[in-house]
KEMARZA-66035 format. One record per residue (C-alpha): x, y, z; residue in three letters; residue number from 1. Coordinates in nm, 4 decimals, m for minus. Example, Ala and Ser with C-alpha at 12.3 -4.5 7.8 and 13.67 -1.06 7.14 Angstrom:
! KEMARZA-66035
PT       c1       c2       c3 torgu nupa
PT   1.2300  m0.4500   0.7800   Ala    1
PT   1.3670  m0.1060   0.7140   Ser    2
***
This chain:
! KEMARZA-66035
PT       c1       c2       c3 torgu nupa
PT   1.8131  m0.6962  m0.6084   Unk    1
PT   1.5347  m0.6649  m0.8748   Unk    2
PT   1.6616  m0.7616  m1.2058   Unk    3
PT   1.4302  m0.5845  m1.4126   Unk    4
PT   1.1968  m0.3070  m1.4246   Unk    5
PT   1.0172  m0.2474  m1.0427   Unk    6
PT   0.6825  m0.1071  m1.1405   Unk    7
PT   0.3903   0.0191  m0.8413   Unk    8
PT   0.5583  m0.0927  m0.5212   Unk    9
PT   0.6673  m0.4775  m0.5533   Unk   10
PT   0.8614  m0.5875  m0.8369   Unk   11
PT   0.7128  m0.9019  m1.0263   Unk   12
PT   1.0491  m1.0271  m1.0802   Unk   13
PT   1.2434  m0.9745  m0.7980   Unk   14
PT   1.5416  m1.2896  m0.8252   Unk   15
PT   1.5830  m1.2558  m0.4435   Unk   16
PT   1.4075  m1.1339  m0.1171   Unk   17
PT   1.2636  m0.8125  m0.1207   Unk   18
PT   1.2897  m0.6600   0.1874   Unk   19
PT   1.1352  m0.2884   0.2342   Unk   20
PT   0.8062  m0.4095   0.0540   Unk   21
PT   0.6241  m0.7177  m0.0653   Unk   22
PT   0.7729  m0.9570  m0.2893   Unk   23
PT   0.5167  m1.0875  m0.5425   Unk   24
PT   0.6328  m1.4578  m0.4956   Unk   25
PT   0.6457  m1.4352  m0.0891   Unk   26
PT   0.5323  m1.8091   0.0536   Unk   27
PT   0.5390  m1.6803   0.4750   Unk   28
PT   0.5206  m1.4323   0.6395   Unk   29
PT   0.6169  m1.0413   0.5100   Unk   30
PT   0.7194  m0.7807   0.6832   Unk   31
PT   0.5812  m0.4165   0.8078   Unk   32
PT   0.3586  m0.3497   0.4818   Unk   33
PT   0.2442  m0.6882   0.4719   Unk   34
PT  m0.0474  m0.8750   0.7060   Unk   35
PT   0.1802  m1.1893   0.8790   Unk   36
PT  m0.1151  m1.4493   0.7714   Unk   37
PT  m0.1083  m1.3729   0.3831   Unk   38
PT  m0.1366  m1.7619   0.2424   Unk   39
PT  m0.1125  m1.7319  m0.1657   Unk   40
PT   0.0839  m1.4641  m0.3321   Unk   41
PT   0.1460  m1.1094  m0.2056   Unk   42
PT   0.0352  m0.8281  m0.4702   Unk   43
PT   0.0210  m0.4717  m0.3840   Unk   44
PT   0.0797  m0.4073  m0.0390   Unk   45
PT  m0.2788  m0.5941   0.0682   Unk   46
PT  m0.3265  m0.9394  m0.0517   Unk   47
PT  m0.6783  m0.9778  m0.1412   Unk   48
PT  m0.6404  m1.3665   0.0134   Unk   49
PT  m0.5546  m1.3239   0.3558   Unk   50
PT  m0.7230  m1.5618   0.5513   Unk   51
PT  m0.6823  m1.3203   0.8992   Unk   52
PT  m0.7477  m0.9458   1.0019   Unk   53
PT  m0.5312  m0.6786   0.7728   Unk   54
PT  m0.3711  m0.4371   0.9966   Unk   55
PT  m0.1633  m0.1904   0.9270   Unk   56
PT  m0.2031  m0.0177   0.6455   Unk   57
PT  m0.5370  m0.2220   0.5537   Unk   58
PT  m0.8422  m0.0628   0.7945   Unk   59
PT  m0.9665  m0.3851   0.9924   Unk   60
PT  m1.3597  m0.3106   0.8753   Unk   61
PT  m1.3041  m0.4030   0.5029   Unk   62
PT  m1.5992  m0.6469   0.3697   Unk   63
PT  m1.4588  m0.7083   0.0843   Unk   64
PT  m1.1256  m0.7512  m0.1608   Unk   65
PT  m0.8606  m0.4933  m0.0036   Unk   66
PT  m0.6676  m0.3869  m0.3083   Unk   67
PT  m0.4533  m0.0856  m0.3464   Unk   68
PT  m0.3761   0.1296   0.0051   Unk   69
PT  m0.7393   0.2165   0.0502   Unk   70
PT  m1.0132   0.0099  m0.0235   Unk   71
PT  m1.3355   0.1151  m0.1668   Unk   72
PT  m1.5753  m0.1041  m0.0131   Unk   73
PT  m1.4157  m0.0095   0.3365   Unk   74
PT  m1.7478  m0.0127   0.5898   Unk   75
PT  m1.6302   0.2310   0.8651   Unk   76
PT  m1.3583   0.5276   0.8465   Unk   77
PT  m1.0287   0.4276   0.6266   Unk   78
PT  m0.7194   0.5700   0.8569   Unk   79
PT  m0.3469   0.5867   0.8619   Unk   80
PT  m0.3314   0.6214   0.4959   Unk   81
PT  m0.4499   0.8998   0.2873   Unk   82
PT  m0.8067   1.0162   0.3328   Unk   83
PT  m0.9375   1.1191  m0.0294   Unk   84
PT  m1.0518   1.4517   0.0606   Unk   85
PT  m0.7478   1.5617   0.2339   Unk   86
PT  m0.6817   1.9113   0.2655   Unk   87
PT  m0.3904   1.9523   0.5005   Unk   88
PT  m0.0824   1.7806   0.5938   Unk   89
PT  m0.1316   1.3409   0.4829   Unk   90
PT   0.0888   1.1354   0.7180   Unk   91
PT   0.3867   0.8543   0.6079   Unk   92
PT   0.3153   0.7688   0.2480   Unk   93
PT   0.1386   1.0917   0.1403   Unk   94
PT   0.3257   1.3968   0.0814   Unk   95
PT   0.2735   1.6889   0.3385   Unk   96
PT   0.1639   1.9526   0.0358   Unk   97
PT  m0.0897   1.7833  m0.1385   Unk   98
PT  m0.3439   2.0455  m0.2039   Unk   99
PT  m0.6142   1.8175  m0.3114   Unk  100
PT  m0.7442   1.5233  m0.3210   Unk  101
PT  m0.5342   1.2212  m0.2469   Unk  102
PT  m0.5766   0.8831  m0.4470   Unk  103
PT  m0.3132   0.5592  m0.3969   Unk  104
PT   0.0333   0.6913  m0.3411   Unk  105
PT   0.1222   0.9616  m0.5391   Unk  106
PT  m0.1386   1.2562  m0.5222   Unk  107
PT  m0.1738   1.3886  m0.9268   Unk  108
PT  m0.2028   1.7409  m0.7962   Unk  109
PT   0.0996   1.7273  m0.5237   Unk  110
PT   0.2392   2.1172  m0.5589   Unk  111
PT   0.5998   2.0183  m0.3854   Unk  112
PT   0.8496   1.7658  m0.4080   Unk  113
PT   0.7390   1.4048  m0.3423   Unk  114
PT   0.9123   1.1794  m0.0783   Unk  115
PT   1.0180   0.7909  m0.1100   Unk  116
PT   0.7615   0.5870  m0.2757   Unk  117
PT   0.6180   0.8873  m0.5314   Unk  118
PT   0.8419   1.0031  m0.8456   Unk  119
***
């Protein structure tokens, strides 16, 4: 029920709940993409506040501010999302042609058509 543009993944001004991903104004709890114990606002799919262990799609070794899917500063091995140096088949969010590397959601050099959250 977003009311105006939806830009990356969560719409900034979503008038009602959004359900599939992570409202930007969520006060408890979210859903699937979202770590239960997120306390301030819910940006991206990983809130950079959460006071608990990300799970999910965060890996549980981050030392520092999880932003995007994958984050940089990541201290052991960054699974169940998109490894940046894939060269085969990427699981759920990733596309199964990407030929190259792949970076956030939508790989830039994806040779096929691109399922559910990539244009």
């Amino acid at each position: 029920n977003a009311t105006g543009p939806v830009n990356s993944l969560c719409p900034s001004n979503a008038t009602g709940p959004v359900n599939s991903l992570c409202p930007s104004n969520a006060t408890g709890p979210v859903n699937s993409l979202c770590p239960s114990n997120a306390t301030g606002p819910v940006n991206s799919l990983c809130p950079s506040n959460a006071t608990g262990p990300v799970n999910s799609l965060c890996p549980s070794n981050a030392t520092g501010p999880v932003n995007s899917l994958c984050p940089s500063n990541a201290t052991g091995p960054v699974n169940s999302l998109c490894p940046s140096n894939a060269t085969g088949p990427v699981n759920s969010l990733c596309p199964s042609n990407a030929t190259g590397p792949v970076n956030s959601l939508c790989p830039s050099n994806a040779t096929g058509p691109v399922n559910s959250l990539c244009p």
